[in-house]
LOKOL-460108 format. One record per atom (N, C-alpha, C): residue number from 1; x, y, z; atom name. Coordinates in nm, 2 decimals. Layout:
<sites>
num_px_py_pz_atomo
NUM_X_Y_Z_CA
...
</sites>
This chain:
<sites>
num_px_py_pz_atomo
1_2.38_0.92_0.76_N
1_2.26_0.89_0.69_CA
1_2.23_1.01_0.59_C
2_2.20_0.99_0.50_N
2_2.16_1.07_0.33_CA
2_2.00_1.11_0.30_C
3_1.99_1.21_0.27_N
3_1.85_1.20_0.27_CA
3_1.85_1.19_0.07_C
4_1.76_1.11_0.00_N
4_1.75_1.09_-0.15_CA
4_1.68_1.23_-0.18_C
5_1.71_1.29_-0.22_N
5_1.67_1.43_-0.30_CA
5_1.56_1.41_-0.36_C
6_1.53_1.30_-0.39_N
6_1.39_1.27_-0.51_CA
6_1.30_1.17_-0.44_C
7_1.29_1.15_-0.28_N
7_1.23_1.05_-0.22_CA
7_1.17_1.16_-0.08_C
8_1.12_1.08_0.02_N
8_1.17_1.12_0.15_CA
8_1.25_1.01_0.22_C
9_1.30_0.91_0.17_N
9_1.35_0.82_0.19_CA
9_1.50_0.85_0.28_C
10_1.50_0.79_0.40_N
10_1.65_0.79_0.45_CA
10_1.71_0.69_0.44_C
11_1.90_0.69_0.34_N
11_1.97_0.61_0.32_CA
11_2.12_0.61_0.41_C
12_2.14_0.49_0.43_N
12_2.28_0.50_0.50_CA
12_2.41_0.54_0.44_C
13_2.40_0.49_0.31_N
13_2.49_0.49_0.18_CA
13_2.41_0.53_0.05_C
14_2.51_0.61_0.00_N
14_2.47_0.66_-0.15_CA
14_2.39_0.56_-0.26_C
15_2.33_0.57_-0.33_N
15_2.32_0.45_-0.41_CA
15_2.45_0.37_-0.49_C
16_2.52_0.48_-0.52_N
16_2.67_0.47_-0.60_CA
16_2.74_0.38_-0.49_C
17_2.65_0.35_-0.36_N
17_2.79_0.30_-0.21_CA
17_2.74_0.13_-0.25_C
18_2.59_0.10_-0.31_N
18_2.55_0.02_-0.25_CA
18_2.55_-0.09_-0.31_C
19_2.56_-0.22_-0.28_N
19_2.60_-0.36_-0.38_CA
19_2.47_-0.35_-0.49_C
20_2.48_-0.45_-0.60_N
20_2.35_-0.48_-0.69_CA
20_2.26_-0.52_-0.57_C
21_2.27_-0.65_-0.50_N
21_2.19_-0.68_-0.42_CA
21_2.12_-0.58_-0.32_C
22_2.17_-0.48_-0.26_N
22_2.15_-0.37_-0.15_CA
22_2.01_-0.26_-0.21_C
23_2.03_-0.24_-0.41_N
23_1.99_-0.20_-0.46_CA
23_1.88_-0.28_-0.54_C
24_1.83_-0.41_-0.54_N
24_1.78_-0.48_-0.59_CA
24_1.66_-0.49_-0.46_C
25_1.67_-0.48_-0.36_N
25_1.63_-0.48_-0.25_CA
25_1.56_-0.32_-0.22_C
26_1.63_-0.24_-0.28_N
26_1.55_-0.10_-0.20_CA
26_1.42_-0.10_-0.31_C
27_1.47_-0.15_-0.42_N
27_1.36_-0.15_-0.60_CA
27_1.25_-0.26_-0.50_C
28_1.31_-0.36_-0.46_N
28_1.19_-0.46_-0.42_CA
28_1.07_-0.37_-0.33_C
29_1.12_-0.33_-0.24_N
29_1.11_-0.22_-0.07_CA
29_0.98_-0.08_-0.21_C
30_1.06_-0.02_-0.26_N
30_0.99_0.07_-0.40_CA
30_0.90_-0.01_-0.39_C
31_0.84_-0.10_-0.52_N
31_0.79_-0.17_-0.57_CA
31_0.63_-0.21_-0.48_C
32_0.71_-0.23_-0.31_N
32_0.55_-0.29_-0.23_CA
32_0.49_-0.16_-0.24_C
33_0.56_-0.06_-0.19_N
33_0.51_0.03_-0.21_CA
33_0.41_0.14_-0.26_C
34_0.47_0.10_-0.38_N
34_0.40_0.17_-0.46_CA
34_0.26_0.10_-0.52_C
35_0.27_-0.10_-0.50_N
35_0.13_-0.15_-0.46_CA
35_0.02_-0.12_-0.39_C
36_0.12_-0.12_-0.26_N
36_0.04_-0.05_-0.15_CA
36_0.00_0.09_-0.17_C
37_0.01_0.15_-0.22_N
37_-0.05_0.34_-0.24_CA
37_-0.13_0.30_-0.42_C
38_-0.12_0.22_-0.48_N
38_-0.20_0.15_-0.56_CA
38_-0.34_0.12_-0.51_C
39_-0.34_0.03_-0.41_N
39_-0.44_0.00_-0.32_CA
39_-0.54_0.07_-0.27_C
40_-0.47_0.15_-0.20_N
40_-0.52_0.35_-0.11_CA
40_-0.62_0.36_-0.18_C
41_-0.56_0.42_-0.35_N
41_-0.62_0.49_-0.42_CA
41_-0.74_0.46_-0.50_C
42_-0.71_0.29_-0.50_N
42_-0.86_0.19_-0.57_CA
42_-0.96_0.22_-0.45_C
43_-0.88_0.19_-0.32_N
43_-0.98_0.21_-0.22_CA
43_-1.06_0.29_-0.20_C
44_-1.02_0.44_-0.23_N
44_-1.08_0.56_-0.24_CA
44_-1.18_0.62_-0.35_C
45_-1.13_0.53_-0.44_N
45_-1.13_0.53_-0.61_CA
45_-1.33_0.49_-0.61_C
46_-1.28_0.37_-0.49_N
46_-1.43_0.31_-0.49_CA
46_-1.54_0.31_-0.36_C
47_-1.52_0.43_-0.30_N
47_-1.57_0.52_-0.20_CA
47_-1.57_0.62_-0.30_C
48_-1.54_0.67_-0.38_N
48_-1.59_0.78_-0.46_CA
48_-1.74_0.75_-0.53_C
49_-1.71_0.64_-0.62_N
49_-1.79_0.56_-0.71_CA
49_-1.90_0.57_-0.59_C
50_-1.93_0.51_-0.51_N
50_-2.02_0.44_-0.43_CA
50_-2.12_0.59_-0.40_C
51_-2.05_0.74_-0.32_N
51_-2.11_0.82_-0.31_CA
51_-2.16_0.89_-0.42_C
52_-2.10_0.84_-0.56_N
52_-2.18_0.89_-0.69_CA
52_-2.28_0.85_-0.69_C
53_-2.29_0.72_-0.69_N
53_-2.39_0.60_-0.72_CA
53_-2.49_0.67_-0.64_C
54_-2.46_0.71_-0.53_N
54_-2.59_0.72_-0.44_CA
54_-2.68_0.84_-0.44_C
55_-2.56_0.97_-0.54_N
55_-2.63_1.12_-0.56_CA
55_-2.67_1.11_-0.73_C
56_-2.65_0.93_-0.77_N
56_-2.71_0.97_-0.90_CA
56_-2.60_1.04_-1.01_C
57_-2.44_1.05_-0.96_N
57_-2.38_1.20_-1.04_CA
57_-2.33_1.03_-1.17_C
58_-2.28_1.09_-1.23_N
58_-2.23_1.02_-1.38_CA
58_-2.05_0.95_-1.30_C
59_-2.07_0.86_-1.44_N
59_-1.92_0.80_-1.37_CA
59_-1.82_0.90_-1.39_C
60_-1.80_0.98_-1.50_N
60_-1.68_1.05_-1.55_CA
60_-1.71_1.14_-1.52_C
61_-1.64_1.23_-1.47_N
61_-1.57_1.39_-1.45_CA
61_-1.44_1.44_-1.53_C
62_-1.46_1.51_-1.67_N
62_-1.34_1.52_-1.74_CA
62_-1.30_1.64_-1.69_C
63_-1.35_1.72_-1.60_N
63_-1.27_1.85_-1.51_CA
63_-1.19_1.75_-1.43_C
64_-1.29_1.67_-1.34_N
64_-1.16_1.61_-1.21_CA
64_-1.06_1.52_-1.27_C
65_-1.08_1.48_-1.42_N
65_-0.98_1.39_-1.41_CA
65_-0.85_1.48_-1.49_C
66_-0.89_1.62_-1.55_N
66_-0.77_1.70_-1.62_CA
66_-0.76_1.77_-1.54_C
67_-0.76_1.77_-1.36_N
67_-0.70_1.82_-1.26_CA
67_-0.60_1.71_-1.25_C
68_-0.66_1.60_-1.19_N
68_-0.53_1.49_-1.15_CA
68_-0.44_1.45_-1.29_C
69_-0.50_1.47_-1.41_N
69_-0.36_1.50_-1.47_CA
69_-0.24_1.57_-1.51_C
70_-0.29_1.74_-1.41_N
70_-0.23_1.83_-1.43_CA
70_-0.15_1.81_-1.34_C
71_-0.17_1.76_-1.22_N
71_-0.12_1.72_-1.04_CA
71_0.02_1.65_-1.10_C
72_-0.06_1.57_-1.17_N
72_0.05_1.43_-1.21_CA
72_0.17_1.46_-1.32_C
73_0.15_1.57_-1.38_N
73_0.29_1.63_-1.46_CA
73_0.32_1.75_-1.41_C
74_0.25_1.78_-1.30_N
74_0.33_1.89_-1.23_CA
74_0.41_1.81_-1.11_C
75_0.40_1.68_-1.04_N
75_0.39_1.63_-0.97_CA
75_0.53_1.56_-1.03_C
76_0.55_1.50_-1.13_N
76_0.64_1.45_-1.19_CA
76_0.78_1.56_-1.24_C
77_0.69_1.65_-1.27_N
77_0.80_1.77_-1.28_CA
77_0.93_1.75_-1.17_C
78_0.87_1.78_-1.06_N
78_0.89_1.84_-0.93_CA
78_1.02_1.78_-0.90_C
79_0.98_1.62_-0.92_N
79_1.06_1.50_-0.87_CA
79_1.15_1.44_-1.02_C
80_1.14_1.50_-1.12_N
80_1.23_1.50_-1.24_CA
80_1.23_1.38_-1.29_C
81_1.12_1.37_-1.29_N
81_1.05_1.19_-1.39_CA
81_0.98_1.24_-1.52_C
82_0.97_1.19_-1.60_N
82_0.90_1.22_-1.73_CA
82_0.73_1.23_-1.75_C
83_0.72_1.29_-1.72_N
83_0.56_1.36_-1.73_CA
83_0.48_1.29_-1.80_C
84_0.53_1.26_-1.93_N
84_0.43_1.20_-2.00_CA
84_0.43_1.03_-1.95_C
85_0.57_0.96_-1.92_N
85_0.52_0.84_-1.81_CA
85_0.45_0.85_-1.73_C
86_0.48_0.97_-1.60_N
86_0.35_0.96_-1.53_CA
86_0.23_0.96_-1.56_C
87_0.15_1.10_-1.67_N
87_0.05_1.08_-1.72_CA
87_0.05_0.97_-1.78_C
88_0.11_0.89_-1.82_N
88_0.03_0.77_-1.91_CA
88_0.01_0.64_-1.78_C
89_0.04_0.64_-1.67_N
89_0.06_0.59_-1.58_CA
89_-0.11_0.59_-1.53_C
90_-0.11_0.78_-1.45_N
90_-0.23_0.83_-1.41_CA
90_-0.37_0.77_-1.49_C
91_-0.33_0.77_-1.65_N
91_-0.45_0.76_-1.73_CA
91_-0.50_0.62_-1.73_C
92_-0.39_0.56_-1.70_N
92_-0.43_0.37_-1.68_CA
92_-0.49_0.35_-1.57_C
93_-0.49_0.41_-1.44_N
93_-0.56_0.43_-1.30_CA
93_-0.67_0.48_-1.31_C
94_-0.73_0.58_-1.36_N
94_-0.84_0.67_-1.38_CA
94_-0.93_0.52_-1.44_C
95_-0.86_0.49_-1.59_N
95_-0.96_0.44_-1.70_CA
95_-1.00_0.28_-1.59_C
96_-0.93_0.24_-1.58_N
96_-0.93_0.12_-1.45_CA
96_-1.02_0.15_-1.39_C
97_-1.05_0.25_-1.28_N
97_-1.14_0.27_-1.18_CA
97_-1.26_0.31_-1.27_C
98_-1.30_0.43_-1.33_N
98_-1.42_0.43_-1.46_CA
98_-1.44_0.29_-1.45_C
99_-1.38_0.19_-1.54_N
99_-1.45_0.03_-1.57_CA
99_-1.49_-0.02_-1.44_C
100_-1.42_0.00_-1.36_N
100_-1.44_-0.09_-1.22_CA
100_-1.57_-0.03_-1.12_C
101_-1.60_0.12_-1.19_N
101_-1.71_0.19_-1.13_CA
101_-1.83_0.12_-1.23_C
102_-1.82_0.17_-1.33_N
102_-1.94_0.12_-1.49_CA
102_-2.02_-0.05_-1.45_C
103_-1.91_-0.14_-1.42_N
103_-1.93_-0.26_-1.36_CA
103_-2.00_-0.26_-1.21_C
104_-1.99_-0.20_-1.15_N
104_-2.05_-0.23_-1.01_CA
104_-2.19_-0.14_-0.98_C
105_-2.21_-0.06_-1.14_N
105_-2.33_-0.01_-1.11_CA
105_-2.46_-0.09_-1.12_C
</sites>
């Protein structure tokens, strides 16, 4: 077994070992995934909102949100993905939750 250098993922076979299908299949496996931790983060996203709501604070924080964009190209660094995908990634989740907070006030 292989450990993926850029995951914590354990593989049996290299990716270079594995059929299109074998590989089409781990992308599918990725893919829930990364739904599912999509999810997490709305869920938390809107337990944030809710404790704003309740102290009165504003929907935007442009300190907290140019932390988690710093997280997220340091973050991407790390793992040797393109930073500015990730940030443009992060910035689509942020501006999402803002509307989805704005709306349920």
């Amino acid at each position: 077994m292989t450990q993926d250098p850029n995951t914590d993922r354990q593989t049996d076979r290299l990716p270079e070992e594995m059929t299109l299908d074998e590989l089409r299949e781990e992308i599918e496996t990725i893919d829930r995934e990364i739904v599912e931790l999509i999810a997490q983060r709305t869920y938390v996203a809107d337990t944030i909102a809710q404790v704003k709501d309740e102290r009165d604070l504003p929907t935007t924080d442009e300190e907290q949100e140019q932390q988690v964009m710093d997280r997220a190209g340091t973050n991407a660094e790390q793992f040797g993905v393109d930073a500015n995908l990730v940030k443009a990634i992060f910035r689509l989740l942020i501006e999402l939750n803002k509307v989805h907070q704005r709306e349920n006030r």
